[in-house]
N, C-alpha and C positions, 0 to 999 in steps of 0.2 A: 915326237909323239910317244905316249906310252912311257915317259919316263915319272911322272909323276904321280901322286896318287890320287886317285878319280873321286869323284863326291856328286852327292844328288842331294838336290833342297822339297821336300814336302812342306809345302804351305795347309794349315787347314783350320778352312771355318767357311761356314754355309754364305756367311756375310759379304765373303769376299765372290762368294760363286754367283751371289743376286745382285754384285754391282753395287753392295751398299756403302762400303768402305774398299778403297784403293790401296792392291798389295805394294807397299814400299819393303817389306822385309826382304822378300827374293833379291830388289837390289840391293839391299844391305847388305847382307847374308855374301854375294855374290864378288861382291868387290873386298867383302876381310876376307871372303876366299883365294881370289887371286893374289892379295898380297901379302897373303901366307904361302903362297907355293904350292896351290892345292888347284886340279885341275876340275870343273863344273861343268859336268857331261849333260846333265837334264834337269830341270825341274817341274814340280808336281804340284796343283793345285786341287785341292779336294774337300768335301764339305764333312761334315759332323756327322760321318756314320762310321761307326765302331770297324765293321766289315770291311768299309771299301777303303777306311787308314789300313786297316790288317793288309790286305790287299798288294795294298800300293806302296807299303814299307817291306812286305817282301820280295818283291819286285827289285826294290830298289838294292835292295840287299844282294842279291844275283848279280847284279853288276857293280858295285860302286864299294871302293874302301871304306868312305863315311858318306854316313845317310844323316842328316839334321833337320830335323823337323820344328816346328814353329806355331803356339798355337792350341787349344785341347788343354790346355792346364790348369783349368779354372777349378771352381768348386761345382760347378751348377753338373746336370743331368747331362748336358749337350755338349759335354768337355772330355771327350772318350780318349783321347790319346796315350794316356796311361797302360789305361784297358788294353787297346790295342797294339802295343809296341811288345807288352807281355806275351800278349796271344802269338804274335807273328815270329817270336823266340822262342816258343814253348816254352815260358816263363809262366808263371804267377805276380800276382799284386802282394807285397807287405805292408802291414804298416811299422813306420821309422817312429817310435818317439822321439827321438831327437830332433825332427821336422817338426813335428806337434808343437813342439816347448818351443819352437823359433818363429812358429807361426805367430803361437799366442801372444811372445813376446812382441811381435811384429806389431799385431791389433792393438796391445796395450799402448803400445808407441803411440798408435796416430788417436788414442784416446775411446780405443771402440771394443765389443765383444764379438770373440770368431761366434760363428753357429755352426750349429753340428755337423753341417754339410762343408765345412773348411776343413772337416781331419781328410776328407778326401783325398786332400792335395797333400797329405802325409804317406801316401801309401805310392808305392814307387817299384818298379820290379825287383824281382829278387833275384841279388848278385850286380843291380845300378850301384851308380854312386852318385848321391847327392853334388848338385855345383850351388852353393849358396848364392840366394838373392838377395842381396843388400836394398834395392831400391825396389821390391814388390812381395807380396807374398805367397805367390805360386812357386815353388821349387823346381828348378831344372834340375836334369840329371844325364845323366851317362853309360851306357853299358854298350860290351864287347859281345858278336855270337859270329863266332865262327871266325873269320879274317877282318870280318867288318865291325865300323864303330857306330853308332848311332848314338846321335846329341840331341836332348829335345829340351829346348827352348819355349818361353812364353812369347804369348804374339804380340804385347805391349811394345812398342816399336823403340822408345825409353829403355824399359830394362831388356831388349833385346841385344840394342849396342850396349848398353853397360857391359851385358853380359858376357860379348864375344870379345870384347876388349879387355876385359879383368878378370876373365875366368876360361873362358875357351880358346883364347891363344894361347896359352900354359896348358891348357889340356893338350893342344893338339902338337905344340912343338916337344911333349914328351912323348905322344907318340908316332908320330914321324918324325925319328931324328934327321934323316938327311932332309936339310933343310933344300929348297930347289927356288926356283924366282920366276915369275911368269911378270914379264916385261911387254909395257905395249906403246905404241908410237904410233902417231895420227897425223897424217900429210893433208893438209886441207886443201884445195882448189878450189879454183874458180872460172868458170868463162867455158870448161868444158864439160859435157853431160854424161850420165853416169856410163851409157852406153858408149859413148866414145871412150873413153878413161877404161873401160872391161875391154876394148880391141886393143889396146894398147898395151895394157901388165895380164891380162890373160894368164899366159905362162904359168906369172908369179901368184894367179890365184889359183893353183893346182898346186904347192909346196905343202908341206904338212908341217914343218919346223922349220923359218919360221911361217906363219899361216896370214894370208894377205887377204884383207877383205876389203869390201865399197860397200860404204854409206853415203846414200843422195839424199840431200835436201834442197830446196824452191834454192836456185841459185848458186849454191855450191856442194858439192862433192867430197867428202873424207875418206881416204885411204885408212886404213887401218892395219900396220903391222905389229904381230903380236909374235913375240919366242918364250920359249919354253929353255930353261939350261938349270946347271947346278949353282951356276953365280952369276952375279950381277952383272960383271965383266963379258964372261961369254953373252950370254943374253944382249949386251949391246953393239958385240960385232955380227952377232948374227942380222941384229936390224939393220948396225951401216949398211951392209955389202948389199941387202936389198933395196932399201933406202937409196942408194947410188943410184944403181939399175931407173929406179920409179923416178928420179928427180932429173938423170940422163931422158929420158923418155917422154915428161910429161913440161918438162921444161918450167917459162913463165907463167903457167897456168896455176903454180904452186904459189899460194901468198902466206903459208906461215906452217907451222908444226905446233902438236898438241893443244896450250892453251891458249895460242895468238887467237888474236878475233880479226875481222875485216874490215870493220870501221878502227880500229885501233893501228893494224899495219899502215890502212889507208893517213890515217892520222899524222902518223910517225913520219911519212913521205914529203906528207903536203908542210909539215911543220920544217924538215929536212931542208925541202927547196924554197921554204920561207914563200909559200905560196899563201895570196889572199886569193878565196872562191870565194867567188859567187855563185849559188845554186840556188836554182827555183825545184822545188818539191813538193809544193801543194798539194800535189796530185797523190801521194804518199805521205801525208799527215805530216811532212818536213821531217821525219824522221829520218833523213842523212844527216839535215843540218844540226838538227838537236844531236845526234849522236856525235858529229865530230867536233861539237862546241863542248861537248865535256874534255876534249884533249888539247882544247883551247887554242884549235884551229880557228883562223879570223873567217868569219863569213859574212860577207858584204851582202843587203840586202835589195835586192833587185830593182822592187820602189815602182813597178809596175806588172798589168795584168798576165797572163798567159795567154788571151787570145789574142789580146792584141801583140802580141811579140809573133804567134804564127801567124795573121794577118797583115804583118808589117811586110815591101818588098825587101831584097837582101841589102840594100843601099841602108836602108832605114836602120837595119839591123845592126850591119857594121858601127853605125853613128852611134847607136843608144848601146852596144858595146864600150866603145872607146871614151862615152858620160857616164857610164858607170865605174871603168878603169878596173878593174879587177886584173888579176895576174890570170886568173882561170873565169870563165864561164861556163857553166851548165844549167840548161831548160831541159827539162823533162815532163815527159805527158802521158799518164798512164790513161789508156783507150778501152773501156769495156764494150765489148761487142756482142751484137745480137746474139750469134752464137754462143755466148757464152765464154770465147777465147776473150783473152788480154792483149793489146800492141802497145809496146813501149816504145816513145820518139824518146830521140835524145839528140840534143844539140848542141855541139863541141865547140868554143872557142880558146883558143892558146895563142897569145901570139899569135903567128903567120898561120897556123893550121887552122881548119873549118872543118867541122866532122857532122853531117847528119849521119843516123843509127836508127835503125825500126827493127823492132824483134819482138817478136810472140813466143804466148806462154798458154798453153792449151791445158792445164793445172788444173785445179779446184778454184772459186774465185777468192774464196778464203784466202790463200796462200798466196796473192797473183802479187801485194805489198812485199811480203819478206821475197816474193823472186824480185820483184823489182829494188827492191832494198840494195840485196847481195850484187845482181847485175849490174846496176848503175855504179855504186863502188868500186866493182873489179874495172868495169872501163873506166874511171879517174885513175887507178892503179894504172890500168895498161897503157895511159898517153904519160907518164910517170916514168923517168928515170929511175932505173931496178937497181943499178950500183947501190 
């Protein structure tokens, strides 16, 4: 920790604070952060008042190497960020002719005349430096006060990545020469919840370099290891050696790393042992079998109802088993109950094995499909040869 240099993201527009448009910048913003080697301590969301941007970019200033804001750089009245990045630097506003003539140029382009309220976006602090916008006509710009850098950015989400990709990774890798890596790794699981997976790497979520987090979702679990170093190299032994530790620990539970999916692992298996399934999933919109029928897993289909399958004795069962022939069987029955819980049956056949499964999901009911989704998979994984 602490080796890297720190940055804070200011979002700002009243729009984003009433809910009317969804901030995607912050993620954008966030992710050319990390893989530029730049550490993202906080972000700031905040609406169209001149004071509380003043406010909250000095704030940010106090703590953070670079501050980049997003947003305000329009022409209209309601577009203060200018204004305010001056104020909170004991700056002033200029106006740039040189911005003027590129704007104008800009407007003749798409066939239109600026209005008098477009030299606004001419006028930029004094002692900034212009970053040209190829693909819009608000100007970004640049300026240094004190240790820290402030970038300020248009909130058009377009010329935002233009921007940070042809213009503000050249800003930023000339000034932080040492280049540094912040590297991350995602252990996915499955079958154990998030609170058992925290008794188990505990420990390891108390490090600081590198730094271990848990994210749960309906049915599986993602570890998250993340290091901080000066190269590439280091930053991935630093993840082995933890990585080891979490994968000794958490064992079978683990079905894949970063961008593996669960129906795809699963896929890869049943395709492996040259398995034909049968699966019933009505009950979840067949949403396994559509999913592993795009990896052109064979799925045999069943050719009768669900109730009469629980209604049948186990004699019955076996028989309309062995006329179906399937290498794999699975029924599943997703249960919505009074209360509001979900009970999942699942009915196992393989070969000589027989497996009834009942397991509840006290969730949202929303969600009670994608736990059943994820769950029902990881048990066809777990009766699955792991070689």
């Amino acid at each position: 920790g602490g080796i890297l240099p720190s940055a804070e993201i200011i979002t700002i527009g009243t729009e984003l604070l009433l809910g009317e448009i969804q901030d995607t910048n912050t993620r954008l913003i966030a992710k050319f952060l990390r893989n530029e080697g730049i550490d993202l301590y906080r972000t700031t969301m905040i609406g169209d008042n001149e004071n509380r941007i003043t406010s909250a970019v000095l704030e940010s200033l106090s703590r953070a190497d670079l501050v980049i804001t997003t947003g305000g750089l329009g022409p209209t009245v309601d577009d203060p960020t200018r204004n305010a990045i001056a104020h909170a630097i004991g700056s002033e506003l200029e106006f740039r002719p040189e911005l003027w003539h590129t704007i104008m140029q800009r407007f003749e382009r798409y066939g239109k005349i600026p209005t008098e309220n477009n030299k606004k976006q001419a006028y930029i602090p004094v002692g900034a430096t212009p970053i040209e916008n190829a693909v819009g006509t608000a100007p970004a710009f640049y300026v240094y006060f004190e240790k820290c850098m402030i970038i300020s950015l248009p909130g058009v989400p377009k010329e935002l990545e233009y921007l940070l990709e042809n213009q503000v990774k050249a800003i930023l890798k000339n000034r932080f020469k040492n280049k540094f890596v912040i590297q991350t790794f995602v252990i996915h699981t499955a079958g154990l919840g998030e609170s058992v997976i925290d008794e188990k790497i505990s420990d390891l979520e108390t490090l600081t370099n590198p730094t271990v987090g848990i994210v749960a979702y309906p049915g599986q679990t993602d570890i998250r290891i993340t290091a901080k170093a000066t190269n590439k190299s280091k930053a991935t032994k630093m993840i082995s050696a933890v990585s080891e530790k979490i994968s000794h620990r958490i064992g079978g539970f683990i079905f894949g790393f970063n961008e593996d999916t669960l129906d795809e692992v699963l896929a890869k298996m049943l395709l492996k042992n040259k398995i034909n399934l049968c699966i019933y999933d009505n009950d979840i919109d067949r949403k396994i079998s559509q999913a592993l029928q795009k990896y052109n897993v064979m799925i045999l289909e069943p050719g009768f109802k669900i109730e009469d399958f629980y209604e049948m004795d186990e004699t019955n069962r076996e028989d309309l088993y062995k006329l179906i022939n399937p290498d794999m069987l699975v029924i599943t029955k997703l249960i919505r109950n009074e209360d509001t819980s979900n009970t999942l049956k699942i009915k196992f056949y393989h070969n000589e094995r027989r497996i009834n499964k009942i397991l509840n999901f006290g969730g949202h009911e929303n969600l009670a499909i994608i736990w059943a989704f994820n769950t029902i998979m990881q048990f066809i994984r777990s009766q699955l040869p792991q070689s």
